[in-house]
N, C-alpha and C positions, 0 to 999 in steps of 0.2 A: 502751929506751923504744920503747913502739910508734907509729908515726909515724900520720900520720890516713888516709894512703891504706890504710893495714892494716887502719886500726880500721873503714875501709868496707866492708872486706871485700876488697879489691880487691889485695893482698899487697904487697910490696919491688916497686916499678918505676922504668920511666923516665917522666917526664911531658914531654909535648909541648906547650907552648902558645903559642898563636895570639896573637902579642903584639897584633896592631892591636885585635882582641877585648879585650882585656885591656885596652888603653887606653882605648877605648869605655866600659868597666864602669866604671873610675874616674873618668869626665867629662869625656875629654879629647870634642869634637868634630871631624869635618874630619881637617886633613891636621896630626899630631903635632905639636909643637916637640921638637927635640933633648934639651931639658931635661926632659922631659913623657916621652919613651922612656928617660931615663936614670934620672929617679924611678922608674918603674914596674920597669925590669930590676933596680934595686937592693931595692925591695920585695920582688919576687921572689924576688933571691940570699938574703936576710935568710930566706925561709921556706923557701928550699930547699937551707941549711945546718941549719935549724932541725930540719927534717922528717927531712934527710939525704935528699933524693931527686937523682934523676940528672935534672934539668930541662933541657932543648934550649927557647929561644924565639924564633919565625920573626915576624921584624920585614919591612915591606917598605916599601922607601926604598934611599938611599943608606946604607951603613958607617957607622957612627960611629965617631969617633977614637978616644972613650975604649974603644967596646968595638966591634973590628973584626967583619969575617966570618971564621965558622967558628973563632973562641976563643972561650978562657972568661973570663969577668966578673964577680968577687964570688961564684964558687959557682954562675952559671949558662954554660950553650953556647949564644951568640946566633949566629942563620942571620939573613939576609937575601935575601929576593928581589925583583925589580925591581915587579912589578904584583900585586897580589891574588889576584890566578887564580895564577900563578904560588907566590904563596905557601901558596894552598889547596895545590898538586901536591907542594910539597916537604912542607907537614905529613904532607899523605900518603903519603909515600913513607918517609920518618922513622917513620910508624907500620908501614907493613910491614914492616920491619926487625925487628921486634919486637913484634906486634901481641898478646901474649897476654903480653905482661909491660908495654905501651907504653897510660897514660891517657892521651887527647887534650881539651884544654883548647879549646875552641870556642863560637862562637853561631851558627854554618852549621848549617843544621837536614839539609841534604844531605848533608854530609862525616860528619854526627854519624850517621845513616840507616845509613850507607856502614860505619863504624867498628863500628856494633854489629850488620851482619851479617855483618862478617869475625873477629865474635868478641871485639872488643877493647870498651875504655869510654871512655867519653865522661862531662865534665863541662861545665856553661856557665860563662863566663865569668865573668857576675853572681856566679853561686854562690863560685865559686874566687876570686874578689877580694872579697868578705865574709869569707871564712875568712883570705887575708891579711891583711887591715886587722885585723879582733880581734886576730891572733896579735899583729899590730904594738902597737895600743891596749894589749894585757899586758905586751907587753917595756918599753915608756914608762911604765906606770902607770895606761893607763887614763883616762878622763875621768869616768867616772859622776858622780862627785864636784860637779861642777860644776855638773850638774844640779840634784842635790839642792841647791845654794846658792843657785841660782837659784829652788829654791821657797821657800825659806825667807826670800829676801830679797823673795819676793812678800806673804809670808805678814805681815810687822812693814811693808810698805807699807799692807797692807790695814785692818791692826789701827789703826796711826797714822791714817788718816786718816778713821775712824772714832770721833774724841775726842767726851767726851760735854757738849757742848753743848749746852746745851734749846732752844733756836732754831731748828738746823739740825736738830736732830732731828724736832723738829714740823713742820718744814719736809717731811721727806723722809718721813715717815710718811703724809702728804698728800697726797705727788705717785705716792705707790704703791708706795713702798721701796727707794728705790735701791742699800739698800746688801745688797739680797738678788740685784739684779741683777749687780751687782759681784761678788760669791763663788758665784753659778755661773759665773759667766765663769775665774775665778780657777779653779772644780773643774775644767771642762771643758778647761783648759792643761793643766792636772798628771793629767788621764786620758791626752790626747793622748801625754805625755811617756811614763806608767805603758805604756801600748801601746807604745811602742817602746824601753823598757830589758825589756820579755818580750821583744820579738825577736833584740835584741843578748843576751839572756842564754840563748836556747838557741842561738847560735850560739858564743857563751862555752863553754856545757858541751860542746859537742861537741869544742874545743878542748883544754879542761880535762882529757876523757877521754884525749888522746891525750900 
């Protein structure tokens, strides 16, 4: 199987990522919860057994129990450093190690600068936690589904409440058609939704190719 950092172009490596980054992407704000570093490393190990990649993730805080410093956790190698800056130095230094087999996972636009004039790549955060979460949404199932139930229970709300009354009809014919105003509102939802199941679905096929 070829894994997606192949299909980038970018061949069999190790990937380095910037966990506080990574957490950022997914919502966390501020300073982690334990639980909040421990979903996100596990999301991780889940895509980087999937992929088959050698993943290192520099977290900075205190150890975690479940997953110490300098072992492995579900399929990844979690680092730890005390302060940010510090944890910039070790990503960096984990990439020279390996700079022309090593992707760095980042949102430092300095470190990224740095990485791609010593040759090596860089991806952001955002991007590489979108390609998680879909890989995650296929191995679950997916939700698209749910959408679509949601138009469709818009759709027999709309039709219901539309009975053919001659009263309320004259009524609404009168005051200027309400019920034309209601089913653009109703189209203008289900474009909103249509625009963003296109975006989850080329992030889908890029998935799908690999």
């Amino acid at each position: 199987m070829i894994n997606l950092f192949t299909w980038l172009g970018l061949g069999p490596r190790r990937v380095v990522v910037d966990g506080d980054a990574m957490l950022k992407a997914s919502g966390c704000r501020g300073k982690a919860a334990p639980r909040d570093q421990i979903r996100v490393l596990r999301q991780l190990g889940r895509f980087a057994q999937k992929e088959k990649i050698d993943m290192i993730v520099v977290l900075t805080g205190k150890p975690l129990r479940k997953a110490p410093d300098d072992a492995s956790f579900e399929g990844i190698h979690v680092r730890y450093a005390e302060t940010s800056t510090r944890a910039q130095k070790k990503i960096w230094n984990l990439f020279r190690r390996r700079r022309k087999k090593t992707t760095v996972v980042t949102d430092d636009s300095e470190m990224e600068q740095r990485i791609m004039e010593a040759g090596g790549a860089a991806l952001r955060a955002g991007t590489f936690n979108k390609a998680v979460n879909i890989e995650g949404e296929n191995a679950s199932g997916g939700g698209s589904r749910k959408s679509g139930g949601g138009r469709r229970r818009g759709g027999r709300k709309r039709s219901s409440g539309s009975s053919p009354r001659s009263g309320k009809n004259e009524s609404r014919e009168s005051s200027g058609g309400g019920d034309n105003h209601g089913g653009n509102k109703g189209s203008g939802k289900k474009n909103d939704s249509d625009r963003g199941s296109e975006e989850d679905a080329r992030i889908r096929e890029m998935i799908d190719l690999v």
